[in-house]
N, C-alpha and C positions, 0 to 999 in steps of 0.2 A: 395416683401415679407418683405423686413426689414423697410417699411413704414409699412406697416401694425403691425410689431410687434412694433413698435415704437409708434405707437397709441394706441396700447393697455395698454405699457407701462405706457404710461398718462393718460390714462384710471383709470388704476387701483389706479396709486400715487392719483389721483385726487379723488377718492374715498376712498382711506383711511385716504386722509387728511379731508375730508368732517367728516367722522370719527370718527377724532381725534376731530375736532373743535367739535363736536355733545359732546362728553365725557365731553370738558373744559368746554361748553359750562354750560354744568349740575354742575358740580365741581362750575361753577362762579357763577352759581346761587345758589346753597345752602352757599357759601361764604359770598352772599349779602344779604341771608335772616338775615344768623347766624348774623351777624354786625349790620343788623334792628334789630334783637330782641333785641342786648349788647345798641342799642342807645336808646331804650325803655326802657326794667331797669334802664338804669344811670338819665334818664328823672326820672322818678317814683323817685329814691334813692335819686336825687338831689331837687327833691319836700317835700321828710319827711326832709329833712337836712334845707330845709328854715324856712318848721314848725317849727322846734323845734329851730335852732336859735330865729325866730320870740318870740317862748313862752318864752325865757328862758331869752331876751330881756324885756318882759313883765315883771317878774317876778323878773327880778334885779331890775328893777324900782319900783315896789313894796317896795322891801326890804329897798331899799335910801330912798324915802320916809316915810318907818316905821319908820327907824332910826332916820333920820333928825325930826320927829316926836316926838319920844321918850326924843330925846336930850334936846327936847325945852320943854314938859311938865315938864322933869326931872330939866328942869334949874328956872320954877317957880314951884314950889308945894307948893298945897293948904293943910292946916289945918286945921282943927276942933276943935276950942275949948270945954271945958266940958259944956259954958254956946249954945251952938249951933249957935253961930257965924265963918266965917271961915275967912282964914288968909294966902294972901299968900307972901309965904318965897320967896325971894328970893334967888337962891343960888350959890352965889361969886366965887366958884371956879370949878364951873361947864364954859366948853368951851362956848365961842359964838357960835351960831348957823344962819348961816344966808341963 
């Protein structure tokens, strides 16, 4: 009689552990979706962040180049005379540009 209750005993542990694992099991898995999803967004968020690095890269370069641009037209500028001839100025204390 005390084999048999002793069977049952395991029995039962053996099934409530079954159970338990059936519970974590579900717990683990919504654990792994939720973490899939955070690795999706951070994919996506870390995509607009290259974009706009990328653009903003673009757009500095732009601007060096306006500049360094600017500097060089502004260091010769042309003239107009009244007879419609033009004339251009050099101007000495304007920086080098190179």
């Amino acid at each position: 009689m005390f084999l048999l209750s002793r069977k049952l005993q395991l029995i039962a542990a053996t099934a409530l552990s079954l159970c338990a694992l059936l519970a974590n099991a579900d717990t683990l898995s919504q654990a792994i979706n939720t973490e899939a999803a955070i690795h999706t967004d951070a994919v996506k968020s870390q995509s607009k962040i290259d974009a706009l690095d990328d653009h903003t890269r673009k757009m500095l370069e732009q601007y060096r180049s306006a500049t360094r641009q600017t500097k060089t037209l502004l260091t010769y500028m042309i003239l107009e005379r009244p007879d419609g001839c033009h004339v251009a100025v050099l101007d000495l204390d304007a920086p080098l540009v190179q």
